[in-house]
BALOBA-1460 file (C-alpha; in Angstrom, 3 decimals):
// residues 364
<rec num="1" residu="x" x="-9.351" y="-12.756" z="-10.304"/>
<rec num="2" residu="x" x="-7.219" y="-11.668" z="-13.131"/>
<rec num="3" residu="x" x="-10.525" y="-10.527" z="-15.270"/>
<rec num="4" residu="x" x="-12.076" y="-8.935" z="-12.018"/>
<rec num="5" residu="x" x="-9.036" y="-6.815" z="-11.838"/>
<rec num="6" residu="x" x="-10.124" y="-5.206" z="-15.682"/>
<rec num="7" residu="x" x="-13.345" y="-4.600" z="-14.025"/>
<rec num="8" residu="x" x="-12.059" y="-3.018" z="-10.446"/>
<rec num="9" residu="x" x="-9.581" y="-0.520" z="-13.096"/>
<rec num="10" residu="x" x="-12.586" y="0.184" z="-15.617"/>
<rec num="11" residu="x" x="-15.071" y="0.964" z="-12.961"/>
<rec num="12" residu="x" x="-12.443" y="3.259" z="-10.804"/>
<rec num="13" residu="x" x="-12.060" y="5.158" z="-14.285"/>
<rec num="14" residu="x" x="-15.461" y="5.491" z="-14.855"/>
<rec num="15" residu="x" x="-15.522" y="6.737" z="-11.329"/>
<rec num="16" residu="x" x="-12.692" y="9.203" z="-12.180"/>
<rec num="17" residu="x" x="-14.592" y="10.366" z="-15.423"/>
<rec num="18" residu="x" x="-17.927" y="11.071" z="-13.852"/>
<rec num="19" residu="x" x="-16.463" y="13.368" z="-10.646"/>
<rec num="20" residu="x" x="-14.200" y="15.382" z="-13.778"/>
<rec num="21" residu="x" x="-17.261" y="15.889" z="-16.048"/>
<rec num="22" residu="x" x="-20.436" y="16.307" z="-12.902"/>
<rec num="23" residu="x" x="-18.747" y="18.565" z="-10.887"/>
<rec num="24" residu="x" x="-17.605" y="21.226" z="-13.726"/>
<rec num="25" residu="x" x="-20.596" y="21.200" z="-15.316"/>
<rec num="26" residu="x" x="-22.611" y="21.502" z="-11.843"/>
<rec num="27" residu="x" x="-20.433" y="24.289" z="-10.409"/>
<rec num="28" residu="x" x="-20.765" y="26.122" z="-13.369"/>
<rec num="29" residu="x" x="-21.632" y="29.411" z="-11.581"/>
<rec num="30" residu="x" x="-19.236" y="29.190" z="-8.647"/>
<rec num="31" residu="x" x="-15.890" y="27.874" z="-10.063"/>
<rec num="32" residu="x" x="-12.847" y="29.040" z="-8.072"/>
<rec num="33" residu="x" x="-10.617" y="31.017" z="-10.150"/>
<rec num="34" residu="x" x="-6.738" y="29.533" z="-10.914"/>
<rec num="35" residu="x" x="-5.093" y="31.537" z="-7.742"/>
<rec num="36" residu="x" x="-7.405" y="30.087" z="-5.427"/>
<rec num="37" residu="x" x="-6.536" y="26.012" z="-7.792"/>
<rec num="38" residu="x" x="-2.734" y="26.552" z="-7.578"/>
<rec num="39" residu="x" x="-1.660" y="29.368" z="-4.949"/>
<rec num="40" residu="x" x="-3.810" y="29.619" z="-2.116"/>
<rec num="41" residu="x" x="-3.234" y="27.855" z="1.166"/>
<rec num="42" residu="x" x="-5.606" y="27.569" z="3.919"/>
<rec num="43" residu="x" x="-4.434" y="26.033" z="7.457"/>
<rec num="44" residu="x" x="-7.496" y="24.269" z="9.754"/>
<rec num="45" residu="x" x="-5.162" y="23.082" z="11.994"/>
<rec num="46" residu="x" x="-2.854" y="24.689" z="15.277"/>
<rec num="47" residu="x" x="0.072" y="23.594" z="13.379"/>
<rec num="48" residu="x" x="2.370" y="26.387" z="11.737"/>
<rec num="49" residu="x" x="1.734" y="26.485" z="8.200"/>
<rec num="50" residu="x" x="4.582" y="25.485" z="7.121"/>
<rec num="51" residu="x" x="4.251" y="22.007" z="8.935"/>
<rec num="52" residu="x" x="0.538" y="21.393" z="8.109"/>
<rec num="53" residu="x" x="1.374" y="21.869" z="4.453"/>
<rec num="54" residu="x" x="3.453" y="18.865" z="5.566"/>
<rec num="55" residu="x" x="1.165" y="16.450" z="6.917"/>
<rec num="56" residu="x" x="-1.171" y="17.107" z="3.793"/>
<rec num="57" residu="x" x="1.480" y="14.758" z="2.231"/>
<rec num="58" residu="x" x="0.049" y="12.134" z="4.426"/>
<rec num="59" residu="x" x="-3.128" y="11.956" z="1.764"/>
<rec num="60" residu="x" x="-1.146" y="11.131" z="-1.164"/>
<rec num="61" residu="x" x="0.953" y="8.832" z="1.251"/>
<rec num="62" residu="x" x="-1.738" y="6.829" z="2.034"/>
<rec num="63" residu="x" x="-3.232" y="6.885" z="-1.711"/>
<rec num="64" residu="x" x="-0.260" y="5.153" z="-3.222"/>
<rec num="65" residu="x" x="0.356" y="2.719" z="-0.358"/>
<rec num="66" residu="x" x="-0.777" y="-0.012" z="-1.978"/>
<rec num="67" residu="x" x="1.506" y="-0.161" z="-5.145"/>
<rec num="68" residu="x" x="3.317" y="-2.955" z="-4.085"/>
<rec num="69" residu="x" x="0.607" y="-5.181" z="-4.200"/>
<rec num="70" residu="x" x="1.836" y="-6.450" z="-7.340"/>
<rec num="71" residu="x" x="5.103" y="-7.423" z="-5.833"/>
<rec num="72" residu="x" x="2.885" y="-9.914" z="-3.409"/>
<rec num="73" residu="x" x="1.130" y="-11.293" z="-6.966"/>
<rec num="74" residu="x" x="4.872" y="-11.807" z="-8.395"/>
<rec num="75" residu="x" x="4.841" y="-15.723" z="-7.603"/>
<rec num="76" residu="x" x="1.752" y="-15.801" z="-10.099"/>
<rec num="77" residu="x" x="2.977" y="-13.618" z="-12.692"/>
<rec num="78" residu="x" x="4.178" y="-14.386" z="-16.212"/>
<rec num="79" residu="x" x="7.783" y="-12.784" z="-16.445"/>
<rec num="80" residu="x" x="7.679" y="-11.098" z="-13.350"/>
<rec num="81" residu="x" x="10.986" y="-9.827" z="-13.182"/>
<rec num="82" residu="x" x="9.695" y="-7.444" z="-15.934"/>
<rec num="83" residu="x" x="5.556" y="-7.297" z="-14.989"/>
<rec num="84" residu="x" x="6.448" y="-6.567" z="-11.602"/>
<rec num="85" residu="x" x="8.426" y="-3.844" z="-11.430"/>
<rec num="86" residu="x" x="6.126" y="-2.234" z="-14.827"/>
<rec num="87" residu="x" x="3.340" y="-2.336" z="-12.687"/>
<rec num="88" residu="x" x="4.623" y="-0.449" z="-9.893"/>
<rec num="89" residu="x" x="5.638" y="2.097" z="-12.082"/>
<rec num="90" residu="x" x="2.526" y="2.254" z="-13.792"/>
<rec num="91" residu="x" x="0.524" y="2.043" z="-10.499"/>
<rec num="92" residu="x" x="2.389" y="5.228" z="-8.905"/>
<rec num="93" residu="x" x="2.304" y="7.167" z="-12.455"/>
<rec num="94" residu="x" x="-1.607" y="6.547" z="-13.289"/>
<rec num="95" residu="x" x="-2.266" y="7.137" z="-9.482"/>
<rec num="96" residu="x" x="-0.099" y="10.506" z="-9.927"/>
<rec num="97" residu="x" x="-1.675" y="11.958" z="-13.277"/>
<rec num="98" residu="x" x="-4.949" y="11.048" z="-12.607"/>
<rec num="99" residu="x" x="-5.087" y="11.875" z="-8.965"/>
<rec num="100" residu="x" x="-3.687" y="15.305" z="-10.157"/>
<rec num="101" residu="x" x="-6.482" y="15.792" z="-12.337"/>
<rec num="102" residu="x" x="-9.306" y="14.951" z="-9.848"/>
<rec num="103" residu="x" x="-7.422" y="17.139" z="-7.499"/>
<rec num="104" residu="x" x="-7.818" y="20.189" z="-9.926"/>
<rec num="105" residu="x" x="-11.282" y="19.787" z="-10.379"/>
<rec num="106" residu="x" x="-12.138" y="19.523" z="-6.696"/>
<rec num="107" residu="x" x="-10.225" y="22.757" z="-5.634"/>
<rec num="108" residu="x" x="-11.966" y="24.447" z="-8.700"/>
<rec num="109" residu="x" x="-15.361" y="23.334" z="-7.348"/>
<rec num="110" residu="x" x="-15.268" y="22.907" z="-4.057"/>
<rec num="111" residu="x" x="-17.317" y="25.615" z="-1.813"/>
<rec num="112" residu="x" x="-14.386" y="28.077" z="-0.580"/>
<rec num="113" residu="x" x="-15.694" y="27.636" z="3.197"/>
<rec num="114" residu="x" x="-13.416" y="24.748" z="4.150"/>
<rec num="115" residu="x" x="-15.069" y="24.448" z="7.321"/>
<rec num="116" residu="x" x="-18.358" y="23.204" z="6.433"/>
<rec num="117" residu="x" x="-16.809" y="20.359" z="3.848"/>
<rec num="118" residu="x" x="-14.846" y="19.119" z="6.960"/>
<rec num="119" residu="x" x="-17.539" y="19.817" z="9.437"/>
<rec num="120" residu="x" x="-20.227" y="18.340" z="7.222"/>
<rec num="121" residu="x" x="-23.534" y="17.011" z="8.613"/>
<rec num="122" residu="x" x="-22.780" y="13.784" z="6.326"/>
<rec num="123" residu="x" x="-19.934" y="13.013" z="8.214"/>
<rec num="124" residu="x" x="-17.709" y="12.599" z="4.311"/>
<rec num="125" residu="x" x="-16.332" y="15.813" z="3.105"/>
<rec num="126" residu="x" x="-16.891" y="14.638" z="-0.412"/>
<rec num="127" residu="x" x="-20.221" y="13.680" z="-0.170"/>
<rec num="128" residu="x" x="-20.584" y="17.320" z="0.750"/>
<rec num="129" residu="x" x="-18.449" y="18.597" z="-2.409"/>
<rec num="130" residu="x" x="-20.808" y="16.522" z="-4.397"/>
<rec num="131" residu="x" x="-23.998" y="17.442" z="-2.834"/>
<rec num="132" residu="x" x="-22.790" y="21.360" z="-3.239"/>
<rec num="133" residu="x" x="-22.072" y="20.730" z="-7.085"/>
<rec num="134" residu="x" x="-24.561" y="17.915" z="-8.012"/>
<rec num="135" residu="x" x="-27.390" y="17.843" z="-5.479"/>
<rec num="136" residu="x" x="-28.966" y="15.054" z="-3.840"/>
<rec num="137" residu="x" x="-29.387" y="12.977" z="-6.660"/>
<rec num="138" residu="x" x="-25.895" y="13.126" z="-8.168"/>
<rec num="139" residu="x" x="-24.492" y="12.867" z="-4.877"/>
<rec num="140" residu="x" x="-26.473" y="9.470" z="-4.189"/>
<rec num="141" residu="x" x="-25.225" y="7.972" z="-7.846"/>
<rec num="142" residu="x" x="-21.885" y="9.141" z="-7.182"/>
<rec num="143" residu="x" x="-21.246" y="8.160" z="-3.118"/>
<rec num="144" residu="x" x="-22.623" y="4.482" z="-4.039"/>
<rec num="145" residu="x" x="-20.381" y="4.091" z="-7.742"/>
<rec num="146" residu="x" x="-17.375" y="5.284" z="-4.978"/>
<rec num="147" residu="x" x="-18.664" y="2.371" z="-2.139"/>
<rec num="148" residu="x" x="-18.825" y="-0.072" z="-5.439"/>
<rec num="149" residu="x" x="-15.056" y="1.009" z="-6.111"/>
<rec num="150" residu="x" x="-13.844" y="0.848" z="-2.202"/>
<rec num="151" residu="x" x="-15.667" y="-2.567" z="-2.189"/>
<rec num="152" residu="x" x="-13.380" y="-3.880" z="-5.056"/>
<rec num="153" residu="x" x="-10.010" y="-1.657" z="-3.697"/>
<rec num="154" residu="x" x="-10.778" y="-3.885" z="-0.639"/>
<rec num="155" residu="x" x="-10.779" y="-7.140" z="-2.408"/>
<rec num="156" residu="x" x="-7.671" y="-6.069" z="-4.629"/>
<rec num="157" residu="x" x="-5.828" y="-5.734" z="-1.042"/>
<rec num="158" residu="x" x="-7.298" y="-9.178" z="0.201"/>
<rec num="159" residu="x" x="-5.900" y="-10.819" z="-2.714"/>
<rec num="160" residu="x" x="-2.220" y="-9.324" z="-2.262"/>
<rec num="161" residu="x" x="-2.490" y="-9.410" z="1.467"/>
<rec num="162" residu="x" x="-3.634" y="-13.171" z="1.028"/>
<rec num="163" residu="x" x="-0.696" y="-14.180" z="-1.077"/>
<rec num="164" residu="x" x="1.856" y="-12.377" z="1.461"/>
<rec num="165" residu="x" x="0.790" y="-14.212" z="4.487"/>
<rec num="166" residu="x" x="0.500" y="-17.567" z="2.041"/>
<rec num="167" residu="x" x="4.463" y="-16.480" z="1.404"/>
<rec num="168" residu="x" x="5.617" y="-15.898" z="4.942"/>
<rec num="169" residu="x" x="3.993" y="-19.383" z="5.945"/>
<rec num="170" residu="x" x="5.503" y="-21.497" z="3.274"/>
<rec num="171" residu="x" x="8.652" y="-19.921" z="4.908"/>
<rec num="172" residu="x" x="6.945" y="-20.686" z="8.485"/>
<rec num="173" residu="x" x="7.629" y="-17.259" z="9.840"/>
<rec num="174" residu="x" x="3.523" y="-17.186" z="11.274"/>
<rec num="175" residu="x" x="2.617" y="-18.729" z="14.291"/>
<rec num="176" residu="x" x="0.029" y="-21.706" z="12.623"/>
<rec num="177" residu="x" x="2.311" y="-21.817" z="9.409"/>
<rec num="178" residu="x" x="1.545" y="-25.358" z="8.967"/>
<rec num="179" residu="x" x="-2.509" y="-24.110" z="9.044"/>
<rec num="180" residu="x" x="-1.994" y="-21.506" z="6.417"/>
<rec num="181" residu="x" x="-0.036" y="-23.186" z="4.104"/>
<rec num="182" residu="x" x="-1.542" y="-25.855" z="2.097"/>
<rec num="183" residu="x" x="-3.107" y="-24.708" z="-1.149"/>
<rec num="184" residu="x" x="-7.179" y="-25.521" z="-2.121"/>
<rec num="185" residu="x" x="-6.917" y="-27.655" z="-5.256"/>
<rec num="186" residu="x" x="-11.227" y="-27.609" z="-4.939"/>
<rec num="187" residu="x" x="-11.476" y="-23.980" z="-5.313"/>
<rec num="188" residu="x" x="-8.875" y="-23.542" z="-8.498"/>
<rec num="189" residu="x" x="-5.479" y="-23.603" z="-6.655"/>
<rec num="190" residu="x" x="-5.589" y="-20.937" z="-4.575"/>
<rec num="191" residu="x" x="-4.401" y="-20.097" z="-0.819"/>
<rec num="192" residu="x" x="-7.977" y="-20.405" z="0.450"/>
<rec num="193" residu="x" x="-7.156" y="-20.433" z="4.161"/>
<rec num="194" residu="x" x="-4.558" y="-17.513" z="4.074"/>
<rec num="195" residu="x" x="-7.635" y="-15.953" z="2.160"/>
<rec num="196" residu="x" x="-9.918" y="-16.556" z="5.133"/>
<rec num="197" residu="x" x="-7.499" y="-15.518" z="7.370"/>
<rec num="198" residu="x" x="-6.887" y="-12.155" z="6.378"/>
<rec num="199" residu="x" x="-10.670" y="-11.408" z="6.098"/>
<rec num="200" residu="x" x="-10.998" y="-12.053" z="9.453"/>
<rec num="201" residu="x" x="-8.466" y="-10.317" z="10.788"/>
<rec num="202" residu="x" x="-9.804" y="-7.370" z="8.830"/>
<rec num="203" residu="x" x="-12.803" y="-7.480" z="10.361"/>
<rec num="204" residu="x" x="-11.691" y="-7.479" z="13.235"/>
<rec num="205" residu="x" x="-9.427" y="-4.299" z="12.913"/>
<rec num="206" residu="x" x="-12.495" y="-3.118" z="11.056"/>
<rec num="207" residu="x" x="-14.119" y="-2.882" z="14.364"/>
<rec num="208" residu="x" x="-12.379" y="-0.375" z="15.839"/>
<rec num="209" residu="x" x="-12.925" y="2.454" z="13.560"/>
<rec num="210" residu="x" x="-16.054" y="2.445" z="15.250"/>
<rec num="211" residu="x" x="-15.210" y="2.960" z="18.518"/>
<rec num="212" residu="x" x="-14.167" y="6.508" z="17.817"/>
<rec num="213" residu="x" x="-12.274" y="8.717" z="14.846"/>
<rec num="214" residu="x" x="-9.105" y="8.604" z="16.835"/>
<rec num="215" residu="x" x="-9.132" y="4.410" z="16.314"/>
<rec num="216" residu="x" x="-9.767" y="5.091" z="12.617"/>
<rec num="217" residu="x" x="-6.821" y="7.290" z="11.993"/>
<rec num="218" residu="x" x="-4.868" y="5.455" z="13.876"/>
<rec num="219" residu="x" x="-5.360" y="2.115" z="11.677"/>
<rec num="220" residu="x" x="-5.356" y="4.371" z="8.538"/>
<rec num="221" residu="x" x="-1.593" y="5.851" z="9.646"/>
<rec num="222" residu="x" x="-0.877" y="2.277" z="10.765"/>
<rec num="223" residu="x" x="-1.135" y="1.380" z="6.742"/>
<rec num="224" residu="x" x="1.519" y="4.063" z="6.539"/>
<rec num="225" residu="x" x="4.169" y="3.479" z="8.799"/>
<rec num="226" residu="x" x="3.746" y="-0.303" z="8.478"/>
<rec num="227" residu="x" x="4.473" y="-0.110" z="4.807"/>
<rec num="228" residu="x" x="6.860" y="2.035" z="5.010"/>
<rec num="229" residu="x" x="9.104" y="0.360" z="7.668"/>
<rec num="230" residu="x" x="8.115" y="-2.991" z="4.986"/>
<rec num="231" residu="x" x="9.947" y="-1.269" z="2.146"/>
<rec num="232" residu="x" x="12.588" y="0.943" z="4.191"/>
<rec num="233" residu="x" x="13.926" y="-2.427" z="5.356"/>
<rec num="234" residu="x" x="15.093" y="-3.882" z="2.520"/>
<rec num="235" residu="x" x="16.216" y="-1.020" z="0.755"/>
<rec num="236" residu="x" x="18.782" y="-0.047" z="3.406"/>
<rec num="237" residu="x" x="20.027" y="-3.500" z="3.818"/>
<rec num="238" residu="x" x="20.590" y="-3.736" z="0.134"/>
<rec num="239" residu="x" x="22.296" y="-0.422" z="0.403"/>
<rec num="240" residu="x" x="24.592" y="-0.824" z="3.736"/>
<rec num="241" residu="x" x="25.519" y="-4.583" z="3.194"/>
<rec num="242" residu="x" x="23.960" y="-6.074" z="0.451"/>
<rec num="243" residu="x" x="25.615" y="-4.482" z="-2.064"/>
<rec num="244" residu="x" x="28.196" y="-7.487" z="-2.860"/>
<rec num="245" residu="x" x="25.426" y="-9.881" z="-3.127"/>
<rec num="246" residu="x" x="22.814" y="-7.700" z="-5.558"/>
<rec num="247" residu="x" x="22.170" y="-9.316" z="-8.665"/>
<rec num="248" residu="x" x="20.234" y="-6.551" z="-10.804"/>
<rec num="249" residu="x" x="17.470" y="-8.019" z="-12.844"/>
<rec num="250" residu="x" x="16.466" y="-7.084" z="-16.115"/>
<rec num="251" residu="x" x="14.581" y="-3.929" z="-15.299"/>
<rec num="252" residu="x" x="17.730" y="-1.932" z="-13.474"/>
<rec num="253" residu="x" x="18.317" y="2.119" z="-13.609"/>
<rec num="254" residu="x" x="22.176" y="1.352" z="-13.689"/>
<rec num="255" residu="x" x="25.381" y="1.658" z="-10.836"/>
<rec num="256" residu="x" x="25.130" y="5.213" z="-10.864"/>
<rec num="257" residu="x" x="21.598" y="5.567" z="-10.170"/>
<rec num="258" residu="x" x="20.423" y="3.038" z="-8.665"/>
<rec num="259" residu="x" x="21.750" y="3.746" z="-4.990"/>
<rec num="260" residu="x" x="20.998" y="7.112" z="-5.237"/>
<rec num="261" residu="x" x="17.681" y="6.107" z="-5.933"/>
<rec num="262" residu="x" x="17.542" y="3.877" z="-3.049"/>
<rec num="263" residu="x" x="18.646" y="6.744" z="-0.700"/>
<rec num="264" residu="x" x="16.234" y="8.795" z="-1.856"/>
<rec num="265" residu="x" x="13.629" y="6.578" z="-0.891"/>
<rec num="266" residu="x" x="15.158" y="5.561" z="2.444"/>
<rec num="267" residu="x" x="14.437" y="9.228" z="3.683"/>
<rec num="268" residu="x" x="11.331" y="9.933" z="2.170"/>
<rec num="269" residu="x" x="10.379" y="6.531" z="3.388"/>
<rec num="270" residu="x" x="11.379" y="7.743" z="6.606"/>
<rec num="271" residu="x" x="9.813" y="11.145" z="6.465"/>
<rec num="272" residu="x" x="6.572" y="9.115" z="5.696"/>
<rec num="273" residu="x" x="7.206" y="7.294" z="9.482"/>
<rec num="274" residu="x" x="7.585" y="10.160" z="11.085"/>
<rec num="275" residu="x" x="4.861" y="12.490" z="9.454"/>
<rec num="276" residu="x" x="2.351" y="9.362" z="10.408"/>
<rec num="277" residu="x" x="2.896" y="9.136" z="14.332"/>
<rec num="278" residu="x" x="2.363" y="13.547" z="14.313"/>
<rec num="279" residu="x" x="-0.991" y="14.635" z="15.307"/>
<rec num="280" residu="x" x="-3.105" y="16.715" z="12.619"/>
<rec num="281" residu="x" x="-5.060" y="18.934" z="14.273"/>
<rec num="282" residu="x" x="-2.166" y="20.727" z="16.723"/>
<rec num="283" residu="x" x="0.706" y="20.519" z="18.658"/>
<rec num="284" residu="x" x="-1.696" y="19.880" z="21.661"/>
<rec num="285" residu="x" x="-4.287" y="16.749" z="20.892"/>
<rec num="286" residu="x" x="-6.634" y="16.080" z="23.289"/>
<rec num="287" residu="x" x="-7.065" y="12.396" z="24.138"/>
<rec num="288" residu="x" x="-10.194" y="12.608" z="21.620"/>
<rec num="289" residu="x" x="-7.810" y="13.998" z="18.814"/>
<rec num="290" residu="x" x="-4.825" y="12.402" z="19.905"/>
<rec num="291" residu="x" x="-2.535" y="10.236" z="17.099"/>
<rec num="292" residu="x" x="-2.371" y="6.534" z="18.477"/>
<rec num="293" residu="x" x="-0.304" y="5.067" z="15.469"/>
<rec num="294" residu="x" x="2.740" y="5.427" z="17.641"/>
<rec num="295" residu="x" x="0.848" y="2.711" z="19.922"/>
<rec num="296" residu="x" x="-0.716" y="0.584" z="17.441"/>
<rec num="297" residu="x" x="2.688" y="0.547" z="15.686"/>
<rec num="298" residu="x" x="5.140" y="-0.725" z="18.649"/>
<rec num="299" residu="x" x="2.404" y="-2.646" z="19.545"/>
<rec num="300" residu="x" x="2.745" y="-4.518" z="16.105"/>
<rec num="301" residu="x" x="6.876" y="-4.035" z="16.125"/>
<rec num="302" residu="x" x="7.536" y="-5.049" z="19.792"/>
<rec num="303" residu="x" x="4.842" y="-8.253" z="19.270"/>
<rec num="304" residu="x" x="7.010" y="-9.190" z="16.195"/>
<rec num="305" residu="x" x="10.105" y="-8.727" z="17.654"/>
<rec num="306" residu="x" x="8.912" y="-10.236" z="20.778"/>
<rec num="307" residu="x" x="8.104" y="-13.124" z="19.351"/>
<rec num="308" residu="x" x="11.291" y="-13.306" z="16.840"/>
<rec num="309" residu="x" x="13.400" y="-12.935" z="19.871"/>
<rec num="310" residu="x" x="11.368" y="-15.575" z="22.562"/>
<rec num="311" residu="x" x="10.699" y="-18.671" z="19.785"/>
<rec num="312" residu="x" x="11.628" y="-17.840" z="15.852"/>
<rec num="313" residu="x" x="14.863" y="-16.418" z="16.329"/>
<rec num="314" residu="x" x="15.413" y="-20.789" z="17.771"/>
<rec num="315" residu="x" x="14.400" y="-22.266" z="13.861"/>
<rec num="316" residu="x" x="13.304" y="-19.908" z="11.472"/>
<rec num="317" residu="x" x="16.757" y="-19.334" z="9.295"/>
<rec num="318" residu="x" x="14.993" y="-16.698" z="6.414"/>
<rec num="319" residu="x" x="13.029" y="-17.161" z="3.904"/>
<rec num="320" residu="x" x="13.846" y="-20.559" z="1.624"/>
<rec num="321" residu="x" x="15.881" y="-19.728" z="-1.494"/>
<rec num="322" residu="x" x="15.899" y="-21.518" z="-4.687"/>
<rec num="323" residu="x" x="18.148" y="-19.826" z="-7.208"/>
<rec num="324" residu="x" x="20.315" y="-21.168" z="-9.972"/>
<rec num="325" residu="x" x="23.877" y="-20.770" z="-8.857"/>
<rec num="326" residu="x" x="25.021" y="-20.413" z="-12.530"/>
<rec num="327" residu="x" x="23.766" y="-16.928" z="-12.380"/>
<rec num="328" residu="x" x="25.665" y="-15.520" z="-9.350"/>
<rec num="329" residu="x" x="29.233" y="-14.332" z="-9.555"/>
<rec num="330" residu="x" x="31.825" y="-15.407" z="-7.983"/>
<rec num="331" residu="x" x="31.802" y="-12.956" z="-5.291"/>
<rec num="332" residu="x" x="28.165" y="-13.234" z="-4.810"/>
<rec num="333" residu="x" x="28.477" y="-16.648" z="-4.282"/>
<rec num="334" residu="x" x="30.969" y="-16.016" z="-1.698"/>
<rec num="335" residu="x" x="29.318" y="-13.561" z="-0.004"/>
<rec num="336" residu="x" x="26.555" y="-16.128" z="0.237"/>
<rec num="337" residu="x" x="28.487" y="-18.637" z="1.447"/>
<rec num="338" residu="x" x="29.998" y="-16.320" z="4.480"/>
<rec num="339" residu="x" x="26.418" y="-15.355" z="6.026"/>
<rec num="340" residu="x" x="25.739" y="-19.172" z="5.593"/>
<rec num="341" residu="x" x="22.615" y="-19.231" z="3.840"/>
<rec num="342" residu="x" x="21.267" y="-22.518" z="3.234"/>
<rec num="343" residu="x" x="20.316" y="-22.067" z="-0.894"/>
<rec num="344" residu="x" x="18.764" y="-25.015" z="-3.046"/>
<rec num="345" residu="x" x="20.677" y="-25.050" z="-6.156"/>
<rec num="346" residu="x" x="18.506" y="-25.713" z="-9.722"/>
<rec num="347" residu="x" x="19.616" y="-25.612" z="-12.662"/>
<rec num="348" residu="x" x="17.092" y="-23.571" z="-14.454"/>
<rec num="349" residu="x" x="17.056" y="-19.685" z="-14.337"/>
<rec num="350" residu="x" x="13.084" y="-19.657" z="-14.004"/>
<rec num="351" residu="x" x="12.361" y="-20.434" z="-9.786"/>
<rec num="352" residu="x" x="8.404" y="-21.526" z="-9.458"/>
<rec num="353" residu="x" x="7.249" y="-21.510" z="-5.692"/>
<rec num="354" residu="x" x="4.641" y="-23.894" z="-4.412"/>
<rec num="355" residu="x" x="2.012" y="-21.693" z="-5.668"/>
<rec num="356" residu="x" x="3.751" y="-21.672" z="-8.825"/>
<rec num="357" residu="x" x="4.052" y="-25.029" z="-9.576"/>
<rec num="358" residu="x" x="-0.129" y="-25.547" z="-8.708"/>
<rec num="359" residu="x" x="-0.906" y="-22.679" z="-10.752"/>
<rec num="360" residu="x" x="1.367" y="-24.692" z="-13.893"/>
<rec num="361" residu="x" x="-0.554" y="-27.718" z="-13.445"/>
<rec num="362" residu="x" x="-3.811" y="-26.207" z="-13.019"/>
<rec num="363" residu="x" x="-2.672" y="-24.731" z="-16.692"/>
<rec num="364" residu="x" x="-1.936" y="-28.185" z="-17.913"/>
């Protein structure tokens, strides 16, 4: 999967590099000028402008949301403590530059009627954008190259989301834990079942963006908040009462920074939760229009907590934790002791999971 990730990255580049170079060239005649690029805002929706400039953040939101993935891929990683934490970097920098490049060369291309990209009769405003610069022909290369990339985005995300749900049942914090947990040895040591799993509960949440638009953005903002609340947790923890038990790894911004840093993200973080549940085309949605992530997400919450509360809350103690003791300081290791974690000591620094341990032998 490793080598089909070089692929997924060339072939999202090449992707990149075609839309910079066709739509220039094809738009030669009707190129917006650098006021309309940089200055000009244009408001579709009911909402002041202020607050619809607002909820445009929700694109780029949603763009990066899947930078963690490496995080989920750590347990397979060589050096992760380094590889991880690079990668997220580099995922929200490339995703930043180069997204800010594509951006440029719609708005200088794009027809300056807004309402007939987002009312187009192909039902994708950038198929129109295309078709307007490129024609039919173009447009048909281009739409399937950008199907061939959201094909492979969605098996990048199966693999990540695969190894997460592998990690919270060798924990047995699922319901079927037991199920999910064993590894394939036949298919290359590999979390087949947890692989199976998530595809079909994809599918299934796959099916109802068709039941109408309002469905779709719901799941899409669902991606949002859920993430968001995922990586909002931790961080404040850390900050409020973690703090005596933090062991900074090797890749650390320093005392002074670092909770600042974290702060910072707690309220964006935040600010993403709350821009997700508004509706975006007014202050008064009809029930076609209306934002349903505030359903589908205490839906999700209240099930989990439901179920923490009713049964898990009755054996599951956290996740297991394998450290090496030698590493801690003293107050850390007291701090540990007082919330009464139950930690395997080992003596090396280097911790290999289940899945690490296969993947070693599998080496050998």
């Amino acid at each position: 999967m490793g080598k089909l990730q070089t692929v997924f990255v060339l072939t999202n580049f090449i992707l990149i590099a075609a839309t910079v170079i066709a739509l220039p060239i094809g738009a030669k005649n009707r190129r917006n000028d650098g006021h309309y690029i940089f200055a000009q805002t244009e408001n579709l929706t009911t909402w002041p402008t202020g607050w619809a400039f607002m909820l445009s953040w929700l694109s780029p939101i949603w763009t990066i949301g899947s930078f963690d993935s490496c995080v989920h891929m750590s347990e397979e990683c060589v050096n992760a403590t380094k590889a991880v934490p690079a990668g997220i970097l580099m995922a929200i920098g490339s995703c930043w530059f180069f997204g800010l490049i594509v951006v440029i060369v719609l708005a200088a291309t794009i027809t300056p009627d807004l309402e007939s990209i987002t009312g187009s009769k192909f039902g994708q405003p950038m198929a129109q954008i295309y078709f307007d610069a490129v024609g039919k022909s173009g447009t048909m290369v281009l739409m399937s190259l950008l199907f061939i990339v959201q094909f492979m985005m969605g098996l990048s995300i199966l693999v990540a989301a695969s190894r997460q749900t592998w990690a919270f049942s060798r924990d047995g914090a699922l319901p079927l834990s037991s199920f999910f947990r064993p590894i394939s040895q036949r298919f290359g040591y590999i979390p087949l079942r947890t692989i199976w799993g998530c595809v079909f509960v994809a599918a299934a949440l796959g099916l109802f963006s068709l039941i109408a638009p309002a469905a779709a953005q719901a799941l899409f903002s669902l991606s949002i908040a859920g993430n968001n609340i995922a990586w909002v947790t931790p961080i404040f923890a850390r900050v409020v009462w973690g703090q005596r038990k933090f062991k900074p790894g090797p890749f650390y911004t320093g005392d002074h920074v670092s909770v600042p840093l974290a702060w910072t993200a707690i309220v964006f973080l935040v600010f993403g939760i709350v821009l997700s549940m508004f509706p975006v085309e007014g202050p008064n949605p009809t029930p076609q229009s209306m934002n349903y992530t505030v359903v589908v997400n205490m839906a999700v919450w209240g099930g989990a907590l439901a179920y923490y509360y009713i049964d898990a809350r009755k054996w599951f103690t956290g996740p297991k934790i394998t450290i090496a003791t030698v590493d801690l300081t003293e107050e850390q290791q007291v701090a540990i002791r007082e919330e009464g974690l139950n930690v395997k000591t080992i003596e090396r620094q280097e911790v290999c999971t289940g899945l690490d341990i296969e993947f070693a032998k599998r080496q050998i």
